[in-house]
Each structure stands twice: as structure tokens, then as C-alpha cells.
C-alpha positions as CSV (number, residue, x, y, z in Angstrom):
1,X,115.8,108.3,5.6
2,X,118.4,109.5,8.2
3,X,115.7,111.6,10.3
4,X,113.5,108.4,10.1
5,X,116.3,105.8,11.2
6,X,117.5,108.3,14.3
7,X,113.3,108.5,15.2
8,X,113.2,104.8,15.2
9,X,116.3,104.2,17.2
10,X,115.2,107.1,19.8
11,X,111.7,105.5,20.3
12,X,114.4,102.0,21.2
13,X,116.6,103.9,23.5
14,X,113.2,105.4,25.2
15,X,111.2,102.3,25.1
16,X,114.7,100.3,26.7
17,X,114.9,103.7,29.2
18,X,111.3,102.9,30.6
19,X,111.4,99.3,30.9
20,X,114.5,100.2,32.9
21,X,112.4,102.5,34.9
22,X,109.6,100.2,35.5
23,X,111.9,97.7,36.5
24,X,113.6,99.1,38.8
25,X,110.3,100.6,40.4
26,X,108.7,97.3,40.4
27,X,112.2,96.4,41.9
28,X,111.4,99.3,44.7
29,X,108.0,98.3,45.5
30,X,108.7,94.7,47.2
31,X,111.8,96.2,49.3
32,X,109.7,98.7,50.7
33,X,106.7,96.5,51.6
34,X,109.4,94.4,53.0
35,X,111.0,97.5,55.0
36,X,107.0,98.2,56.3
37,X,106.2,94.7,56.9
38,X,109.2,94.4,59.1
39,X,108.8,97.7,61.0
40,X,105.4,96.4,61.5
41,X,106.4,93.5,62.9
42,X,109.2,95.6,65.1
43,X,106.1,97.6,66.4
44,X,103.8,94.8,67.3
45,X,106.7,92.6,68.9
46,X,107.9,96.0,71.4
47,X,104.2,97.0,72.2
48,X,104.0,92.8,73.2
49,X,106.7,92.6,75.4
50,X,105.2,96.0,76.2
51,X,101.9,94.4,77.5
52,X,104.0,91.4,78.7
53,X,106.0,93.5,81.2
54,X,103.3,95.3,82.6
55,X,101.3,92.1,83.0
56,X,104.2,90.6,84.8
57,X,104.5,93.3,87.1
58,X,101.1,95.1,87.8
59,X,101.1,94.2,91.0
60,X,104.0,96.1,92.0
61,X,102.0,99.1,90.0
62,X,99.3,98.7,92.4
63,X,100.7,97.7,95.9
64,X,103.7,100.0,98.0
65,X,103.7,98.4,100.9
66,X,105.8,100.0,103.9
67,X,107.8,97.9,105.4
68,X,108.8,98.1,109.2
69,X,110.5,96.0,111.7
70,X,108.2,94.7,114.5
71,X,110.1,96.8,116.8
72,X,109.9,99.9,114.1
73,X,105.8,99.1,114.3
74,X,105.6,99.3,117.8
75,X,107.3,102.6,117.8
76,X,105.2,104.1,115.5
77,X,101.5,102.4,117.3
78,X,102.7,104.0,120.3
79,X,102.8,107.4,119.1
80,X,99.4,107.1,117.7
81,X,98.6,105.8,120.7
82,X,97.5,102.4,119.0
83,X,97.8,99.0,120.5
84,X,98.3,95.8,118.9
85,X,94.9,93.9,117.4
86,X,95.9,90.2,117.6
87,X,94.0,87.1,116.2
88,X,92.9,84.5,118.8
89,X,96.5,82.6,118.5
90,X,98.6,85.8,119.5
91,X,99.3,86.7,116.0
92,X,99.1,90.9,114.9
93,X,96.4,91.6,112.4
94,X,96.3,95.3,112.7
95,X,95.9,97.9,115.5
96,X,93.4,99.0,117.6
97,X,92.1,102.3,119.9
98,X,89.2,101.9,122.5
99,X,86.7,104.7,122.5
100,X,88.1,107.0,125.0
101,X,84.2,106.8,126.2
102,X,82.9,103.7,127.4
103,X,80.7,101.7,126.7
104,X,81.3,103.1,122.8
105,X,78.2,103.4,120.5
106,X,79.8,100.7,117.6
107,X,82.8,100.0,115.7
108,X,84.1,101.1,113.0
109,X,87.0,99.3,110.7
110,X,89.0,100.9,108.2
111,X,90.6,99.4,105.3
112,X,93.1,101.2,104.1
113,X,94.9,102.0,100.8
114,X,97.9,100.7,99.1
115,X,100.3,103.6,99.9
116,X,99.7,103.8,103.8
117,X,99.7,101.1,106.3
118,X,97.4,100.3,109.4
119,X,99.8,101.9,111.7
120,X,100.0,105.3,109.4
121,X,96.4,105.4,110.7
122,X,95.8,106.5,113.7
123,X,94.8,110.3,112.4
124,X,91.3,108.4,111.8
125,X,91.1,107.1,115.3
126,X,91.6,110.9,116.4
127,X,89.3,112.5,114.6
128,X,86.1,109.8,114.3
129,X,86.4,109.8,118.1
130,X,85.9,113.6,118.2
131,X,83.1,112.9,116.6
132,X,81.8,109.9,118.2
133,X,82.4,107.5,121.0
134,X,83.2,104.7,118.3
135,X,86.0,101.7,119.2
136,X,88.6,101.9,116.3
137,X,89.9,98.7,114.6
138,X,92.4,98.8,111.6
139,X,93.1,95.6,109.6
140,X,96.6,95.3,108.4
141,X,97.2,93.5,105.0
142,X,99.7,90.4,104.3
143,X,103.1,92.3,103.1
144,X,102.5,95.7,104.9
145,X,104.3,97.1,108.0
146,X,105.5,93.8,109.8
147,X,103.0,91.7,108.7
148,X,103.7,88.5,106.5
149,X,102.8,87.5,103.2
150,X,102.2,89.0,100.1
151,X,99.5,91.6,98.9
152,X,97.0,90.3,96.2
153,X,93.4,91.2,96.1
154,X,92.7,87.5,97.3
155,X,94.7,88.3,100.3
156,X,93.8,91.9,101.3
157,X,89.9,90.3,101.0
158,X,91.1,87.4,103.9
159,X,92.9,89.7,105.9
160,X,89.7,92.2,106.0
161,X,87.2,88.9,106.7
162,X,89.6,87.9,109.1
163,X,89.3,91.0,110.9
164,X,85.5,91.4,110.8
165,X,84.6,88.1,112.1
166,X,86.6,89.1,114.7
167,X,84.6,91.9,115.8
168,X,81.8,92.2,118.5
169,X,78.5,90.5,117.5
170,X,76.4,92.9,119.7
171,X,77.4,96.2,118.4
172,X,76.8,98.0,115.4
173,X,79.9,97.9,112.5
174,X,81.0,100.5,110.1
175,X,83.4,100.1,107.7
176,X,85.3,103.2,106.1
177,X,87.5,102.4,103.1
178,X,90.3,104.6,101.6
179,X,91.6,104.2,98.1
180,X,91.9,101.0,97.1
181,X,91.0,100.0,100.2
182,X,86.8,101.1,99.0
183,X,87.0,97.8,97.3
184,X,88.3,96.1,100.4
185,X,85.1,98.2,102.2
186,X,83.0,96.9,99.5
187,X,83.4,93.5,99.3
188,X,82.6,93.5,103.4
189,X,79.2,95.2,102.7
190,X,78.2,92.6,100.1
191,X,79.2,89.6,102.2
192,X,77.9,91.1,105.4
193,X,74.9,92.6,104.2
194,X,73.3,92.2,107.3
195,X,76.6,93.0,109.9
196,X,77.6,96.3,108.0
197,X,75.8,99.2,109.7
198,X,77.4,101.5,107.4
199,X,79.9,102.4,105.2
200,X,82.3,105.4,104.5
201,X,84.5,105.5,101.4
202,X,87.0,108.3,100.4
203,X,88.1,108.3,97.1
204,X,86.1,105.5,95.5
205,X,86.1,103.7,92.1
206,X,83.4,101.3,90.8
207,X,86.3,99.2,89.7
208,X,89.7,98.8,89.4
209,X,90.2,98.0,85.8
210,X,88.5,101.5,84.9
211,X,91.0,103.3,87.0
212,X,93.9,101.7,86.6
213,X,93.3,101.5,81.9
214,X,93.8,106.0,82.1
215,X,97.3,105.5,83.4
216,X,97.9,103.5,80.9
217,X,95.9,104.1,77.8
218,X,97.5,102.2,75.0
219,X,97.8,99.0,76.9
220,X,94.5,96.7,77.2
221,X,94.8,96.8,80.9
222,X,91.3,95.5,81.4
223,X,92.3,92.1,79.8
224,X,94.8,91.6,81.4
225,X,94.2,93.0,85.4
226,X,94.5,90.6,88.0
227,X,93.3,92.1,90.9
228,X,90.5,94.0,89.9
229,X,88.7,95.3,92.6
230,X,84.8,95.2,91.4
231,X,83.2,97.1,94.2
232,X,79.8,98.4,92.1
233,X,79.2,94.4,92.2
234,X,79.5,94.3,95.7
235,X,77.4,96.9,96.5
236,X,74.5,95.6,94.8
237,X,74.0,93.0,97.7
238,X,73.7,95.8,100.2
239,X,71.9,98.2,100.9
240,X,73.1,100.4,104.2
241,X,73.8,104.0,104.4
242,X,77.1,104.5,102.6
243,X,78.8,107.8,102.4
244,X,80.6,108.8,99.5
245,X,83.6,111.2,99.8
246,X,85.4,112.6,96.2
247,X,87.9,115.1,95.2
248,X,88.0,117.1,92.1
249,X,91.3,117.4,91.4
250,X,92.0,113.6,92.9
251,X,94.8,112.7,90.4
252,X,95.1,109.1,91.7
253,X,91.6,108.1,91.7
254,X,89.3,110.9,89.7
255,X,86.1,111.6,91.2
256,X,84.3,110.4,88.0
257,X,85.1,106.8,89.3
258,X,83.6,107.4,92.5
259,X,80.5,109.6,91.0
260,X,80.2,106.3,89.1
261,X,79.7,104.3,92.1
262,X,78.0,106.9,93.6
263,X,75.3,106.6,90.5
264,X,75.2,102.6,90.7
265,X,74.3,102.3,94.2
266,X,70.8,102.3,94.9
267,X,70.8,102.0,98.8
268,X,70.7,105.2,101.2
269,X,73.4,107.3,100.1
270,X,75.4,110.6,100.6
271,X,78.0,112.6,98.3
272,X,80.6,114.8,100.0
273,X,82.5,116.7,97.5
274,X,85.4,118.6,97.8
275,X,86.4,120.1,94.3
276,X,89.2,121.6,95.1
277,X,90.4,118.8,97.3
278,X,93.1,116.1,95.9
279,X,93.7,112.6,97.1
280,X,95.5,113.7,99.8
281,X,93.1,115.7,101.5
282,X,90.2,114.4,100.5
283,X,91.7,111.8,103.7
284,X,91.8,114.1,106.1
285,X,88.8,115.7,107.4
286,X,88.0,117.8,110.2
287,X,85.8,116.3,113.2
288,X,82.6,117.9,111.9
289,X,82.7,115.9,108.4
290,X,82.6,112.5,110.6
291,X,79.7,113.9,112.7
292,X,77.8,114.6,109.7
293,X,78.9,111.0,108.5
294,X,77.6,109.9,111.7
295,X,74.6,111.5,111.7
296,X,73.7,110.1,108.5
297,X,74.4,106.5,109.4
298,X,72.3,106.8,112.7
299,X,69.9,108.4,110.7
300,X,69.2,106.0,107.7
301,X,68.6,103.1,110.5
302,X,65.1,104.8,111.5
């Protein structure tokens, strides 16, 4: 009987030991689905303000404008032997440099990108008039250089109008973009269809939103982009010689973006590639590149 009653009370104290257990597991199991819940919640609230911030602010992400002094301007135009390019009421819209033959074969305008201003580009007025008797125009965008205002893509697109309705009617026009300045490029082509004898762009994209979403691959950039950019939709209301210039190891702007465009656009077209070129130097190209540019331009009118 003694073996029996301590069997009895052992199966108590082991029944009582894992209810205690259970208990205090069942205990465990809320307080940690609290703890994750929580954490969750920690997570989702940082990657929000996350989104939030970079919303807020993506247009200091895509714009560095220079700033100078009008005096600071002038100094730097002179050098690159540039002259102002005022509006019809006196005011600066960019800078200029006559063919040094005349009269000159066309115009060409250059848009350029969000690093640089219109005064940093008078190394294109040296080069495309090696290669051609061309007058050189550069728009300057609202918030660059000495120029007022503030850059958006609503505003570079006025700016660039601006400038192009300003140009001679009884010459031929070519446009060469660089960067982000291709969009600007773009948009020209598709709303002079007509007007746009031809375009150059070095280091395109199709759009904005696809660049800009690798830099920042866990944020749903494309939702939440402002200024996007689209220059594959422009393009498809024109359909001029455009010449397409990419580098492969283009960190800024991978050439994929502008093989893309490349792909979309079914005008006459022409790919320069330069794989071992970055974004940089794919800028910067010697006198016989713009001949060949030049050529083909002249050649996709006949």
C-alpha cells in the first residue's frame, strides 16, 4: 500500500509540475507575439518615415545646382569665351558662342545635366565647332549659376521651351542633352516634332523613375517620384535622327537605361558605345565623334 500511495501522489506532483509548465508556456507565447508584433510595428513605422524623408527631399537627391554670383558667371563665360543669351526683356537665360564661321549651317542647344551648369559648358561649344560651323546656344535652368528660381522638372521643361522659341526660325535646330538633361532634350523633340532637326543624347534613360528605384532599392521610389523625367514617351512623337551615346561602366546612369531607349525609339537612330567609358567621359568627346554625329544628322534628312 505504501509503494501504491507514493505512485499516486508522484503522478499529482507530475500532473501539478506540467500544468505548471504549460502555464507558463501558454504564459510565454502572448509576450512573445507581443515582443514581434511590436518590433513589427518598430520596423514598418522607421522604413515610413524612411519613405517619408526621402519623399520630402528627392529633389535635393536629384538637383546640385552651382551656385555663382552674376559677377562669378561672367568670369567664368569669359573664359569659355561665352556671352550672355538674354530673353527679349534683358533678362540671362543661358549663354551663347557664334560659329566662328559665318553664316553657320544650324543651331544646336544643349540641355544640360543636374551636376554642371550652362556656363560649365563651353567645352561643347569647342569641340562641336571643330566639327561643324554650328551657332551654340546653352539654356540655363531656374536655381543654377545666377539664375532665379527653383529646379523642378516643370521648370527645367519652361526654361528649355523658353529657350527654343527663341531660336532662329530659318535654320535647322539640334538639340544634344546630357544626363538628366536627355529628358529635358526629349521633351523638345516631342513638342517640336517638326523644329528638331536632330538630337544627341549622352548618357540617356527612358525614364527617371527606373534610374533613380537601383539607388534606392528598398524604397518604392516609382510611387512616390515627382519629377520623373519620361523621355521614351516623348520620343514617340518624333521621329528625327537621334544619336545615342552610352557608357559601360556609367555608374550614374547605366547604359541599360539608355540601351532601353535606344530599343523604344523607332525613328532613324545611332548607338555610340564606349564600354569602358564612365559618365564622365562618355561627355567628353573628341572632334571626330561630333563629325560623325553630324554626318548622320545631315544624312538621315535625304
Amino acid at each position: 500500500m505504501f509503494a501504491k500511495g507514493f505512485s499516486i501522489r508522484d503522478q499529482v506532483r507530475s500532473a501539478a509540475l506540467s500544468s505548471h509548465v504549460s502555464n507558463a508556456h501558454q504564459q510565454r507565447e502572448p509576450a512573445l507575439a507581443k515582443r514581434c508584433g511590436r518590433a513589427l510595428l518598430i520596423c514598418a513605422a522607421l522604413y515610413l518615415l524612411a519613405c517619408v524623408g526621402c519623399a520630402s527631399c528627392q529633389r535635393r537627391l536629384i538637383y546640385f545646382p552651382p551656385v555663382f554670383s552674376p559677377d562669378q558667371a561672367d568670369e567664368v563665360g569669359g573664359s569659355q569665351k561665352l556671352k550672355r543669351w538674354n530673353d527679349p526683356d534683358g533678362k540671362p537665360i543661358g549663354w551663347q558662342r557664334p560659329a566662328p564661321t559665318q553664316p553657320a549651317q544650324g543651331q544646336v542647344l544643349i540641355t544640360h545635366g543636374n551636376a554642371g551648369c550652362a556656363v560649365q559648358c563651353g567645352h561643347y561649344a569647342d569641340i562641336i565647332q571643330q566639327a561643324a560651323p554650328l551657332d551654340v546656344f546653352i539654356v540655363e535652368y531656374p536655381g543654377y549659376a545666377d539664375r532665379p528660381g527653383k529646379p523642378t522638372e516643370r521648370t527645367l521643361y519652361e526654361s528649355a521651351n523658353e529657350a527654343f522659341e527663341l531660336l532662329a526660325t530659318n535654320a535647322p535646330i539640334y538639340v544634344v542633352g546630357e544626363s538628366l538633361g536627355t529628358g529635358v532634350a526629349a521633351y523638345l523633340a516631342g513638342r517640336f516634332p517638326k523644329r528638331v532637326a536632330g538630337l544627341a543624347l549622352l548618357a540617356p534613360y527612358n525614364r527617371l523613375a527606373d534610374v533613380a528605384q537601383p539607388h534606392f532599392p528598398i524604397l518604392p521610389v516609382r510611387w512616390f517620384l515627382c519629377d520623373r523625367f519620361p523621355a521614351e514617351d516623348y520620343l514617340r512623337n518624333y521621329n528625327g535622327p537621334v544619336a545615342f551615346l552610352t557608357a559601360g561602366r556609367d555608374a550614374v546612369v547605366p547604359e541599360k537605361f539608355g540601351q532601353r531607349l535606344y530599343d523604344s525609339y523607332a525613328g532613324p537612330k545611332r548607338l555610340w558605345e564606349f564600354p569602358q567609358g564612365d559618365h564622365g567621359t562618355v561627355m567628353i568627346q573628341p572632334p571626330e565623334t561630333w563629325r560623325q554625329i553630324s554626318e548622320f544628322w545631315q544624312a538621315a534628312k535625304h
